[in-house]
ROVO-799682 format. One line per 4 residues: number of its first residue (from 1); their letters; for each residue x, y, z of C-alpha. Coordinates in nm, 2 decimals. Each point is the difference from the previous one (the first is absolute). Layout:
<zanus>
NUM = A = X,Y,Z  ...
</zanus>
This chain:
<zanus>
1 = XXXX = -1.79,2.17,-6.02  -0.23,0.13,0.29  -0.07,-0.37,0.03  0.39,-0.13,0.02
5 = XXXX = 0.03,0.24,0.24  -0.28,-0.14,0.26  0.12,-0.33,-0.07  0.34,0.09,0.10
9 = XXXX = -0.12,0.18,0.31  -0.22,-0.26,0.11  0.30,-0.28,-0.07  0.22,0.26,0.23
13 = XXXX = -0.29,0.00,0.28  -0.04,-0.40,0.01  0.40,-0.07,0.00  0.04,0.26,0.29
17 = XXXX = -0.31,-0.14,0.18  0.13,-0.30,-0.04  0.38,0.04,0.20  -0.17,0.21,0.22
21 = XXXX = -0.07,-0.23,0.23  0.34,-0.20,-0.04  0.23,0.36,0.07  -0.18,0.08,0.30
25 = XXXX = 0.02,-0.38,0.13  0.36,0.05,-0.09  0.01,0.30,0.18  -0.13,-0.12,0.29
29 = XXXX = 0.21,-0.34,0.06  0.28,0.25,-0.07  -0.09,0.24,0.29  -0.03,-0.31,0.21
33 = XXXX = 0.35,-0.12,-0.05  0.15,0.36,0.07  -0.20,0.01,0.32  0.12,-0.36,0.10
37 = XXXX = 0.36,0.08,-0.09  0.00,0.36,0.20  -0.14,-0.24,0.31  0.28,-0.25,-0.04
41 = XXXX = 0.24,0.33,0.00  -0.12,0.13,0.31  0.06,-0.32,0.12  0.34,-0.06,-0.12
45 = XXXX = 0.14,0.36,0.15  -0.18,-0.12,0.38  0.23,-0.35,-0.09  0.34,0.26,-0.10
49 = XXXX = -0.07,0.16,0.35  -0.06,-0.30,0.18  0.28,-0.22,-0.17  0.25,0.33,0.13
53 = XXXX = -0.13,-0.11,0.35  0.02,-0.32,0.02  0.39,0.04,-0.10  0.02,0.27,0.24
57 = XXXX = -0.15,-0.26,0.26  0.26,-0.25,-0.15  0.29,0.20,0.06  -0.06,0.20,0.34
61 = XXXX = -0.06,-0.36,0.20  -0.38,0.08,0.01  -0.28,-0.27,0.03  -0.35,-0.08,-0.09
65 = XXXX = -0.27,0.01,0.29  -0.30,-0.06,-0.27  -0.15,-0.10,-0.29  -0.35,0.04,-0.13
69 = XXXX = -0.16,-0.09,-0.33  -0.15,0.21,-0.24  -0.27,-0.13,-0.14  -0.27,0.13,-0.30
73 = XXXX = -0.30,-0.21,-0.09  0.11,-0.29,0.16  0.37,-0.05,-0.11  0.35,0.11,0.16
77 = XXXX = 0.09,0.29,-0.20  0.29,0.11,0.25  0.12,0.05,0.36  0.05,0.32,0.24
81 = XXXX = 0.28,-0.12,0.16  0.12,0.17,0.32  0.39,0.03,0.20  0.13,0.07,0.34
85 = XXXX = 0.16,0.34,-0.10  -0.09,0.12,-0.39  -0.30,0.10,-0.11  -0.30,-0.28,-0.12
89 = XXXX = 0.01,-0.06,-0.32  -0.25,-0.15,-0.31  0.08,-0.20,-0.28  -0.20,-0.15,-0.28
93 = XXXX = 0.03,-0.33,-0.21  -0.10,-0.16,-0.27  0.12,-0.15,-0.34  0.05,0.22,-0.31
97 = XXXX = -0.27,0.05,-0.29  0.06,-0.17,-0.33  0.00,0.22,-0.34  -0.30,-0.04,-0.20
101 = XXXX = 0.11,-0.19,-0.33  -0.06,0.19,-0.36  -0.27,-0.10,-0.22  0.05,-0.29,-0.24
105 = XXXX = -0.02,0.02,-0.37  0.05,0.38,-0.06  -0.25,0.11,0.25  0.13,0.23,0.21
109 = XXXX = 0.14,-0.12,0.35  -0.15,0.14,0.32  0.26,0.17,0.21  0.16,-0.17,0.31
113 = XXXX = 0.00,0.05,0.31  0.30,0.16,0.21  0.34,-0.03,-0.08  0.05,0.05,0.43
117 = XXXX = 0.37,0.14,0.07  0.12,-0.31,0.29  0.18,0.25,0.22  0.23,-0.20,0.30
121 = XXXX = 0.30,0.00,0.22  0.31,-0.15,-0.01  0.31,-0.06,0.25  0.36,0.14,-0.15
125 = XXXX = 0.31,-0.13,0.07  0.05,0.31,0.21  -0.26,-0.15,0.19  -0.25,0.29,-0.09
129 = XXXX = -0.31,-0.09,-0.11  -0.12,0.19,-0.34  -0.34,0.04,-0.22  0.00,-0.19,-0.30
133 = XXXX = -0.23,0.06,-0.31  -0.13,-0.28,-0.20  0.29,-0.26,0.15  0.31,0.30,-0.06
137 = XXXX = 0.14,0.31,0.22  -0.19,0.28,0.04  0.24,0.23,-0.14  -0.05,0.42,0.06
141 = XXXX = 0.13,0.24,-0.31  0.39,-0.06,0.14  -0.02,-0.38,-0.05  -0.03,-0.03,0.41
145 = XXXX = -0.18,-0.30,0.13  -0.32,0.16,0.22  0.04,-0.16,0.39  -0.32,-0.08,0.18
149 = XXXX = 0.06,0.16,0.34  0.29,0.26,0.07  0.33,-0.14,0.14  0.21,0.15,0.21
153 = XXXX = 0.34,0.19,-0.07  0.34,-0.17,0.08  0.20,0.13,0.28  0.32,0.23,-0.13
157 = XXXX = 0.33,-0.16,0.06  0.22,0.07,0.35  0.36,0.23,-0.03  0.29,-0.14,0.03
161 = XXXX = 0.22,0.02,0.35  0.26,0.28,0.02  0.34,-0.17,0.02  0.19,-0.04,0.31
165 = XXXX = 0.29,0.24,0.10  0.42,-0.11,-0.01  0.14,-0.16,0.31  0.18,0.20,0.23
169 = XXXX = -0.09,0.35,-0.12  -0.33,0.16,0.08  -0.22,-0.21,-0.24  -0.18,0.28,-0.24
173 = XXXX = -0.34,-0.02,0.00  -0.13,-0.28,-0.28  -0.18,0.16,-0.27  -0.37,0.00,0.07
177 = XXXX = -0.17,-0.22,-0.20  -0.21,0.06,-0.31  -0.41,0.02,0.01  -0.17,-0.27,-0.10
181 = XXXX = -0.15,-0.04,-0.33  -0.40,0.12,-0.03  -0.22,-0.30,0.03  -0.19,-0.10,-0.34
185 = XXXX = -0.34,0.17,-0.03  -0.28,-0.25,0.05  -0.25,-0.06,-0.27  -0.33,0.10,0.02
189 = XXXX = -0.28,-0.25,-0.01  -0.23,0.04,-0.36  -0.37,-0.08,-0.03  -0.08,-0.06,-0.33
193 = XXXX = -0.34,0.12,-0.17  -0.20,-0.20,-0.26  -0.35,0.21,-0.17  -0.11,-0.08,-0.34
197 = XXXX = -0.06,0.33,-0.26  -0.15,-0.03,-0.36  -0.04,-0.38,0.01  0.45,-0.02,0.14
201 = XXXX = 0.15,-0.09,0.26  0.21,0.22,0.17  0.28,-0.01,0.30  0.13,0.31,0.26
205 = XXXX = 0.28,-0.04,0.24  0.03,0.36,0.08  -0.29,0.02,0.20  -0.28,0.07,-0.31
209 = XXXX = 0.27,0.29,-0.11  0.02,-0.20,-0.34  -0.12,-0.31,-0.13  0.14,-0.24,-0.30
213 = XXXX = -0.21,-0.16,-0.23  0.03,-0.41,0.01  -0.29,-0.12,-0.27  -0.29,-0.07,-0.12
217 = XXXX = -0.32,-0.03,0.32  -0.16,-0.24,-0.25  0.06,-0.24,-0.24  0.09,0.17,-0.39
221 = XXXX = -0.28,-0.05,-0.26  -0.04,-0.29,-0.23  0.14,0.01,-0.31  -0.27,0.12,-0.31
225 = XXXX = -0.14,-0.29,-0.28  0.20,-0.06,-0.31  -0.14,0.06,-0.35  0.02,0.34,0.05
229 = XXXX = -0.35,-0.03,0.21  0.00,0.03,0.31  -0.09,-0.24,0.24  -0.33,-0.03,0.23
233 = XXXX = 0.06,0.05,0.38  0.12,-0.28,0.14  -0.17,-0.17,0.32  0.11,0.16,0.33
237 = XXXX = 0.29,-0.16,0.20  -0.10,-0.01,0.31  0.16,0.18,0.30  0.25,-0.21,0.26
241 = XXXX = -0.07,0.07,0.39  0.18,0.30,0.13  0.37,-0.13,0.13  0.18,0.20,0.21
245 = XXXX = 0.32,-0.05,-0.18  0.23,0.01,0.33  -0.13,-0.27,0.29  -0.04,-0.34,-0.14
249 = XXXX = -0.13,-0.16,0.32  0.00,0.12,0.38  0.08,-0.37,0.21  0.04,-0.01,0.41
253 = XXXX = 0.08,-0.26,0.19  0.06,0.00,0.36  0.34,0.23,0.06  0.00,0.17,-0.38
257 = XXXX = -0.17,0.20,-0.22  0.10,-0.08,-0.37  -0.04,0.27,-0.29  0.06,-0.17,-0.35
261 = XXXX = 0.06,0.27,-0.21  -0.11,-0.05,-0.43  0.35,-0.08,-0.07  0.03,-0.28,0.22
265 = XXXX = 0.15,0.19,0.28  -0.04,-0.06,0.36  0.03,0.21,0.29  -0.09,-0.16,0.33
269 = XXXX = -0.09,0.21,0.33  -0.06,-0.11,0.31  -0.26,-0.01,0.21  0.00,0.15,0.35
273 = XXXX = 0.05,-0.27,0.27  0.31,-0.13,0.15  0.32,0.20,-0.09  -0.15,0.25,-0.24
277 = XXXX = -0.22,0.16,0.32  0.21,0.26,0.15  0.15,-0.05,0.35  -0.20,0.07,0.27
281 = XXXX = 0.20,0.21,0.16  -0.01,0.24,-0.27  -0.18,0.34,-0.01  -0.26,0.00,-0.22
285 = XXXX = 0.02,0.35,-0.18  -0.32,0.19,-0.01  -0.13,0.25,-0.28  -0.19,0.18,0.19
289 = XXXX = 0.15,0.09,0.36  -0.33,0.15,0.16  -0.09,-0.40,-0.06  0.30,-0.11,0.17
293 = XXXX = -0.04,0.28,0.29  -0.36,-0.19,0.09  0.12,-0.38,-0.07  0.30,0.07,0.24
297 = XXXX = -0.22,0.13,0.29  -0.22,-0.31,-0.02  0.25,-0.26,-0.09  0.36,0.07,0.03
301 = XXXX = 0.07,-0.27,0.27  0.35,0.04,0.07  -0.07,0.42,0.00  0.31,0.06,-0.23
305 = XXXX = -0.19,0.24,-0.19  -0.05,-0.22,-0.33  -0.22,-0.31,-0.14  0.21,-0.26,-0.05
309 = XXXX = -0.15,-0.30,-0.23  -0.02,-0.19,0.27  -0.21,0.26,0.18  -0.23,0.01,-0.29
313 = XXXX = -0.07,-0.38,0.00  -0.05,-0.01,0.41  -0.35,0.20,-0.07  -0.25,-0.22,-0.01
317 = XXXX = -0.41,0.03,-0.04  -0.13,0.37,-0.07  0.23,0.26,-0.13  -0.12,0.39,0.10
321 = XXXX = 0.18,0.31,-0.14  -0.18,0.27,0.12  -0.08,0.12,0.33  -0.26,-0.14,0.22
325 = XXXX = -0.39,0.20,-0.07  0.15,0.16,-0.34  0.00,0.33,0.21  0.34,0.10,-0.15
329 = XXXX = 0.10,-0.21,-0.34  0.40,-0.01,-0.10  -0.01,0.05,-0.35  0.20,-0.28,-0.17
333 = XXXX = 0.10,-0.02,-0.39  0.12,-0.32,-0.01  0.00,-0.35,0.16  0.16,-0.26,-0.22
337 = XXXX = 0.23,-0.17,0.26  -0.36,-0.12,0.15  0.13,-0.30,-0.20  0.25,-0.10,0.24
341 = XXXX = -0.29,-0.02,0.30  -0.03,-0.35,-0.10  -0.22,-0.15,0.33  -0.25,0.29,-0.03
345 = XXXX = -0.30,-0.13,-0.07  -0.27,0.35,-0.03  0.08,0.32,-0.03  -0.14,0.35,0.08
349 = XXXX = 0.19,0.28,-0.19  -0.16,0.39,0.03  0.20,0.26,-0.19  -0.12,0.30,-0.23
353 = XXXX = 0.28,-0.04,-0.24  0.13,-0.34,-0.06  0.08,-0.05,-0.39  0.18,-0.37,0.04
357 = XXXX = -0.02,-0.31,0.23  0.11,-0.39,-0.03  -0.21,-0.25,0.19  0.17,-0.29,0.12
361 = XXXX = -0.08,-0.31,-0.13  -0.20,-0.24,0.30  -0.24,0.32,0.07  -0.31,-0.11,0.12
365 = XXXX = -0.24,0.36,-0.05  0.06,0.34,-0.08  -0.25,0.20,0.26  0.11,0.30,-0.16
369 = XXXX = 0.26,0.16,-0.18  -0.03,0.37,-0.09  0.20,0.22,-0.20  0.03,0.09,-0.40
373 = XXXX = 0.14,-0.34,-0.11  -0.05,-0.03,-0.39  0.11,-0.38,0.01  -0.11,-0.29,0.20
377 = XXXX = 0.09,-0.32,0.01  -0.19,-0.24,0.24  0.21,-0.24,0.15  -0.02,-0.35,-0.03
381 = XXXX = -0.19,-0.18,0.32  -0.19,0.34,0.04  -0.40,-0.08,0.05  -0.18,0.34,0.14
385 = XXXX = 0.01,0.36,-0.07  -0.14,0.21,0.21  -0.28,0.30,0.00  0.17,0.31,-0.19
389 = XXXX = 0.30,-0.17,-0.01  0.19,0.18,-0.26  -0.24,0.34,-0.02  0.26,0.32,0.03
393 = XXXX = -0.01,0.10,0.35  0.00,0.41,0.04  -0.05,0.21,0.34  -0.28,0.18,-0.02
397 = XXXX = -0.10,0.39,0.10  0.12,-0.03,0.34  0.31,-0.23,-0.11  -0.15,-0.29,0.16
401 = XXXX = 0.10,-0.33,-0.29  -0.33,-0.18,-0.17  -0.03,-0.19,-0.30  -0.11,0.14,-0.31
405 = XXXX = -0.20,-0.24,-0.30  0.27,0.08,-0.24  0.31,-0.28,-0.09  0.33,0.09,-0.15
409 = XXXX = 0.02,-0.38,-0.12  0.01,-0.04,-0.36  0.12,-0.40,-0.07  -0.03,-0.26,0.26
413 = XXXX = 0.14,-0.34,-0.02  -0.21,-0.28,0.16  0.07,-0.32,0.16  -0.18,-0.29,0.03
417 = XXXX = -0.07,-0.04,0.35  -0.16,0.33,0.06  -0.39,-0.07,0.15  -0.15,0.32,0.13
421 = XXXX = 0.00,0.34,-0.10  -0.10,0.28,0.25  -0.30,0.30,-0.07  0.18,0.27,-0.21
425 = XXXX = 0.33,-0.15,0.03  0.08,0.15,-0.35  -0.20,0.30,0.02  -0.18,0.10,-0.33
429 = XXXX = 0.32,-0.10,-0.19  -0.09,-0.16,-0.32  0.17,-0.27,-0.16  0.00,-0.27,-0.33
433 = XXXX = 0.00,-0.37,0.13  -0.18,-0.24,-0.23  0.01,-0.23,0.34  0.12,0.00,0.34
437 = XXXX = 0.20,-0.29,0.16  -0.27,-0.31,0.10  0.13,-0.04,0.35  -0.22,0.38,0.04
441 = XXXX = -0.34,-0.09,0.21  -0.08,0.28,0.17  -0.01,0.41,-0.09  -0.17,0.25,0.19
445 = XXXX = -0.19,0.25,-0.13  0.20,0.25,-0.26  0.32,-0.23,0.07  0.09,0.02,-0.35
449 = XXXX = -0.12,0.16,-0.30  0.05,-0.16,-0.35  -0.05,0.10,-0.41  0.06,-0.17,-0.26
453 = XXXX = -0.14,-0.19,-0.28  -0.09,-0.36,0.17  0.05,-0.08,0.38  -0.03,-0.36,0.17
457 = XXXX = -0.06,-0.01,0.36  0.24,-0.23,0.13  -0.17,-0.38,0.07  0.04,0.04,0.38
461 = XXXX = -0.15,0.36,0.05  -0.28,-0.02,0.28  -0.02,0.34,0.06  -0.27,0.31,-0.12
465 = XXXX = 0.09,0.07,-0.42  0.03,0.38,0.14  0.31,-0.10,0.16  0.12,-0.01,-0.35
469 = XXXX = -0.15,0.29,-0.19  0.00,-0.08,-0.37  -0.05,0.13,-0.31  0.02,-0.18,-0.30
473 = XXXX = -0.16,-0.11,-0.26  -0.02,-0.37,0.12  0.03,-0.17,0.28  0.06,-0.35,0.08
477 = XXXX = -0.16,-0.19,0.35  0.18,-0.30,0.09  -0.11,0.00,0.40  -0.26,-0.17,0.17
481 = XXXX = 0.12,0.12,0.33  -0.17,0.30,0.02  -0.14,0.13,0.34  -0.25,0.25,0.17
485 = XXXX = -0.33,0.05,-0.02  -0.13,0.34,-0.11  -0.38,-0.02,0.02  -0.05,0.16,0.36
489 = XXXX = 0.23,0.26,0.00  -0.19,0.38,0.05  0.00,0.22,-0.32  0.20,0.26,0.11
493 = XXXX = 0.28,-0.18,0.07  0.30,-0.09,-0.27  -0.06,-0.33,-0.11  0.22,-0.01,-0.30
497 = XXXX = 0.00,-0.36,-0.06  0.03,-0.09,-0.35  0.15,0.11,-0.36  -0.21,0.27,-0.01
501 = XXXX = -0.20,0.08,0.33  0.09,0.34,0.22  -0.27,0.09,0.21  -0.35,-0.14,0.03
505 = XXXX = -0.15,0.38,0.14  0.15,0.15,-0.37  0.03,-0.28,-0.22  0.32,0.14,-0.11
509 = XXXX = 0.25,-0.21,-0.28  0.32,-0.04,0.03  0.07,-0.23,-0.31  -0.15,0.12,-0.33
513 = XXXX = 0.25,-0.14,-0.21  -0.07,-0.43,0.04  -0.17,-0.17,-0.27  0.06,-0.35,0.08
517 = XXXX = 0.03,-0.20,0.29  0.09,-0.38,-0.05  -0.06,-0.21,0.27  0.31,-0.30,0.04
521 = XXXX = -0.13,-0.39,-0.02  0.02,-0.04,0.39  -0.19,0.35,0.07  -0.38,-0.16,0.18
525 = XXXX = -0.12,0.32,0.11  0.00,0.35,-0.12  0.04,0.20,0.31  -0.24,0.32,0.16
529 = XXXX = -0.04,0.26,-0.22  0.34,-0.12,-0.21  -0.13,0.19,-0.34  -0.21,0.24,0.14
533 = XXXX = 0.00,0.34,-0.17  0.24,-0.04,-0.26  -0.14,0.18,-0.29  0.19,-0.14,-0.30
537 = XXXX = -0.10,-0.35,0.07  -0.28,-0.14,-0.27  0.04,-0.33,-0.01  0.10,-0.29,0.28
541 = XXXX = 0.07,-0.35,-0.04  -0.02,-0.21,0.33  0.15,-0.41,-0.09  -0.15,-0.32,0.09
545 = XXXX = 0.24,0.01,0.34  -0.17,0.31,0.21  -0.26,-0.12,0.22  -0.11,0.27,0.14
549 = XXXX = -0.03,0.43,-0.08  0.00,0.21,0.31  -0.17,0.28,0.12  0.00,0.29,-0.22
553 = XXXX = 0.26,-0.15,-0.22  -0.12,0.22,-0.30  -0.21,0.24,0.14  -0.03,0.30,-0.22
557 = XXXX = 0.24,-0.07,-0.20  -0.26,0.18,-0.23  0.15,-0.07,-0.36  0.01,-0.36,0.06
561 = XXXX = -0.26,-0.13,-0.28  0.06,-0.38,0.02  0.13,-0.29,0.22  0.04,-0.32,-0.10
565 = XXXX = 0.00,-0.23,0.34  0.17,-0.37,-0.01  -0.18,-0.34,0.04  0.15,0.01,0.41
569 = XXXX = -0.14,0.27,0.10  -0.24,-0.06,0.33  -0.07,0.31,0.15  -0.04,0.34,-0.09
573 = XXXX = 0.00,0.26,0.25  -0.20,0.32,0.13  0.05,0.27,-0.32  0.25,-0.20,-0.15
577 = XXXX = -0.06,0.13,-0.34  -0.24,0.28,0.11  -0.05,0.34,-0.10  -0.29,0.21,-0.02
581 = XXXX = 0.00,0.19,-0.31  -0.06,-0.16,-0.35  0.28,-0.17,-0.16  -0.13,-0.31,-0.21
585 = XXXX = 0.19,-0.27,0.23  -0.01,-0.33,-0.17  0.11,-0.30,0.20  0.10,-0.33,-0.19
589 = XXXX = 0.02,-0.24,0.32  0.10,-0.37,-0.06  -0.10,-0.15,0.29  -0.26,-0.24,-0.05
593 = XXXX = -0.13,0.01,0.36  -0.10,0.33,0.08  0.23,0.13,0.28  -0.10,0.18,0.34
597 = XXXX = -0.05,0.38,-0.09  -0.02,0.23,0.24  -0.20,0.36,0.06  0.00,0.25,-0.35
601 = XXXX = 0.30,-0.24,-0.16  -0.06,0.13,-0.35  -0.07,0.33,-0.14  -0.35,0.11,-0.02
605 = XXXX = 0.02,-0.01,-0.39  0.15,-0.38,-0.02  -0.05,-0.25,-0.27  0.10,-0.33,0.15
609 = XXXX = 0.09,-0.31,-0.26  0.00,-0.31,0.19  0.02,-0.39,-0.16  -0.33,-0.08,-0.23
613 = XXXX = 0.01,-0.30,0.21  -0.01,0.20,0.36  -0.21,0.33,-0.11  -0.34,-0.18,0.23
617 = XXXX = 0.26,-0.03,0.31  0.14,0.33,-0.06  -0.35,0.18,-0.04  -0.09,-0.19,0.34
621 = XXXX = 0.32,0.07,0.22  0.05,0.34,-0.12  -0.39,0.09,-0.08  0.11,0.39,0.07
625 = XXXX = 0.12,-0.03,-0.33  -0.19,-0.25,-0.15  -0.16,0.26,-0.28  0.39,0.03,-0.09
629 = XXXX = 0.14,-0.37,-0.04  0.05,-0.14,-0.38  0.11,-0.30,-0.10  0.35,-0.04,-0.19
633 = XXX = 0.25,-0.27,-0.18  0.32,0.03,0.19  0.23,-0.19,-0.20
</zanus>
């Protein structure tokens, strides 16, 4: 019995080990889908917003004075799109996932992905326009169809005329006539609100007050094996790309902007030239009057107490709002008609409080711009930002202004024409770009400071790599355009020129979290000091392409144990790979003519493999280290 009873057990142990590793597999692609479908959900309620808008924009005679891309590892994943009077807005594309199919031959299917709700608007023949759900009305708990943006009430009905009096007798008074009805109540725009609870769908029009289910988030389980036995799993089906069920395409051409909803349907806006600008007469109506109280003393030309749009486009070159020395700073909130200021090409913009601004498009630098803005789009055309740019300005004990190191920016939106990016100009801000537009080429020290897990420095950077702090994990080189030269400059000052490298006088690291750096196929020199002091590098891999490996260019980078050097390398600098505490360096170089080396290049403690073919020229040209060459098959 006793031995029936281990059997058993042991039987139990093996099955269970057995799907252990299938249920936690299962597990985990399951996890992954939920986390995908909550993304695509987030998305969907930005697109509900920004569908509201656009037929907001539609409807009030508004236009479009922009539209950028959006873009995430390469491909157009949606626009920001911006208008003359409503807020900007951002929408996302893309097509919709397909359901996984069930498992064949009584396995047991894999579940689907999401069965995505396709909300969209329609037009009424009351000329409204209404959400729909899944091509139908968007119906409340009365059966009402849900309007997009509030309408207006209808104007009550005029009395009647009192009657005339008799002829030839004192006419009585007519009757006074009766009030006019009450005008209709206007309806009240609804946003509607998608979230997905317990692996549903679900749908609020009250705000989040309550929600309605809709179905299932993912596909419903295969069906179990006949014969009373059930089924193995079947194979996974595999998850569709995330669709935004709502924009099929975003199209422009030169006067229109053309939304294609999923359901085929089209709404057009247009763009802001010709008739759509306002007149230029007009007034433009600021937010913020202490910003209109400056703008008028400098450029109200006709002195009628108000910028017209006219006005606005007559300023050209460098914009100032703030008065001259910063001895006595207006505090401004917000700036968004700076739009309109079309022929300014620079501006110079000193506040302690401003929260919101709109560039216009054709600005040629921001020198500085200081405030508490949370969002920043760079205009397109825009090429230099200046020192501190963007830092939060504050007055200090005496209430005279300065600029802090701090940056209320939390998302920026790039363009591709912007070149040069001032010291500090985003303060000690932190931010998640995997890459940086490639027009960038030059960033002064601190200009911008960067996480995440992989960064590529943009193909035309020339500038220091501390212009871009960064930490992550890996970085990717791609420029050969990389200039300076370090080697003279005195110990005590900041010479901060490379992934890793603070100070010479303290031998400081800024960067302990890089691992890798991968040098692109058109990289033929690593720069001064690039990899110096970065302490979670231990292995480097230079290609066939770089020539040359600067000054410093891994100095004491002290967990760095070995270096395989391509077949072009021809020089190797002062302390390239130096540094003087033991550390078992092995270099594998490929060259089979030794290059120039130059003073203390390698590590005391170096093993060198060279070519069996080239180990006599090697001992010769680099006889420091002749006791340290061996021979080796590179394949």
């Amino acid at each position: 019995m006793k031995k029936l009873s281990l059997l058993l057990l042991t039987l139990t142990i093996c099955f269970f080990t057995a799907c252990h590793k299938d249920i936690w597999a299962e597990l985990e692609n399951l996890d992954q889908r939920v986390t995908k479908l909550e993304e695509l959900c987030k998305e969907m309620n930005t697109n509900i917003t920004s569908l509201q808008t656009i037929v907001s924009v539609l409807q009030s005679n508004d236009y479009i004075t922009g539209i950028v891309e959006i873009k995430k590892n390469g491909e157009v994943i949606g626009y920001t799109i911006t208008f003359g009077k409503h807020d900007p807005i951002t929408i996302y594309h893309g097509q919709d996932g397909k359901d996984g199919q069930n498992g064949a031959d009584g396995k047991d299917g894999q579940d689907g992905s999401s069965n995505t709700p396709v909300i969209g608007v329609a037009k009424d023949t009351d000329g409204v326009y209404y959400w729909t759900l899944n091509g139908e009305w968007l119906l409340d708990d009365n059966g009402n169809k849900l309007p997009v943006s509030g309408t207006n009430g209808k104007d009550g009905q005029n009395g009647s005329n009192g009657q005339d009096g008799t002829d030839g007798k004192d006419g009585q008074d007519g009757t006074d006539g009766k009030d006019g009805q009450d005008g209709a109540d206007g309806k009240d725009g609804v946003t509607p609100q998608l979230k997905i609870e317990d692996g549903y769908w679900y749908i609020s029009y009250d705000n989040g007050a309550t929600w309605t289910q809709l179905g299932k988030a993912t596909g419903e389980d295969g069906k179990d094996g006949a014969d009373g036995q059930d089924g193995q799993n079947g194979t996974n089906g595999k998850d569709g790309q995330n669709g935004d069920s709502m924009f099929q395409s975003v199209t422009q051409d030169e006067n229109y902007v053309y939304f294609t909803l999923a359901d085929g349907t089209v709404i057009k806006i247009a763009k802001g030239n010709g008739n759509s600008q306002p007149n230029g007469d007009e007034y433009i109506d600021f937010k913020d009057l202490a910003v209109k109280r400056r703008l008028i003393e400098k450029y109200d030309l006709n002195q009628d107490g108000e910028i017209s749009y006219n006005e606005a486009r007559s300023v050209f070159g460098r914009l100032v709002l703030y008065h001259p020395g910063w001895s006595d700073p207006i505090d401004f909130y917000s700036f968004k008609e700076f739009k309109y200021f079309t022929n300014v090409t620079s501006c110079r913009i000193g506040s302690c409080s401003l929260f919101e601004i709109e560039f216009p498009e054709g600005l040629d630098s921001i020198i500085s711009c200081n405030g508490h803005i949370t969002s920043l789009r760079i205009p397109s055309g825009c090429k230099y930002i200046g020192k501190n740019a963007f830092c939060i300005m504050k007055n200090d004990e005496v209430g005279n202004p300065e600029v802090g190191n701090t940056c209320s920016i939390k998302n920026i939106i790039w363009n591709d024409s912007i070149e040069y990016i001032g010291t500090n100009a985003f303060g000690d801000n932190v931010y998640n770009f995997s890459c940086l537009p490639n027009s960038i080429k030059i960033a002064e020290s601190g200009a911008l400071i960067i996480s995440s897990q992989t960064f590529t420095f943009p193909n035309s950077f020339q500038g220091k790599p501390n212009g871009i702090r960064v930490s992550a994990d890996t970085i990717y080189w791609n420029t050969n355009h990389f200039i300076g030269s370090y080697s003279n400059v005195p110990t005590t000052s900041w010479i901060y020129c490379g992934l890793g490298w603070v100070t010479e006088q303290s031998v400081q690291t800024y960067n302990k979290k890089i691992k890798k750096v991968i040098f692109g196929s058109e990289v033929q020199t690593i720069p001064d000091y690039l990899c110096s002091c970065l302490d979670s590098l231990t292995e480097a891999n230079i290609p066939d392409n770089v020539q040359t490996i600067g000054y410093r260019a891994y100095y004491n980078s002290r967990y760095l144990t070995k270096v395989t050097l391509g077949a072009g390398i021809v020089e190797i600098k002062d302390e390239a790979l130096y540094y003087q505490y033991a550390r078992s360096l092995k270099v594998y170089c490929k060259a089979t003519t030794p290059p120039i080396i130059g003073k203390n290049a390698f590590s005391p403690d170096v093993i060198i493999y060279v070519p069996k073919s080239s180990v006599e020229d090697y001992r010769t040209f680099w006889s420091d280290y002749a006791d340290r060459i061996v021979g080796y098959d590179f394949e």
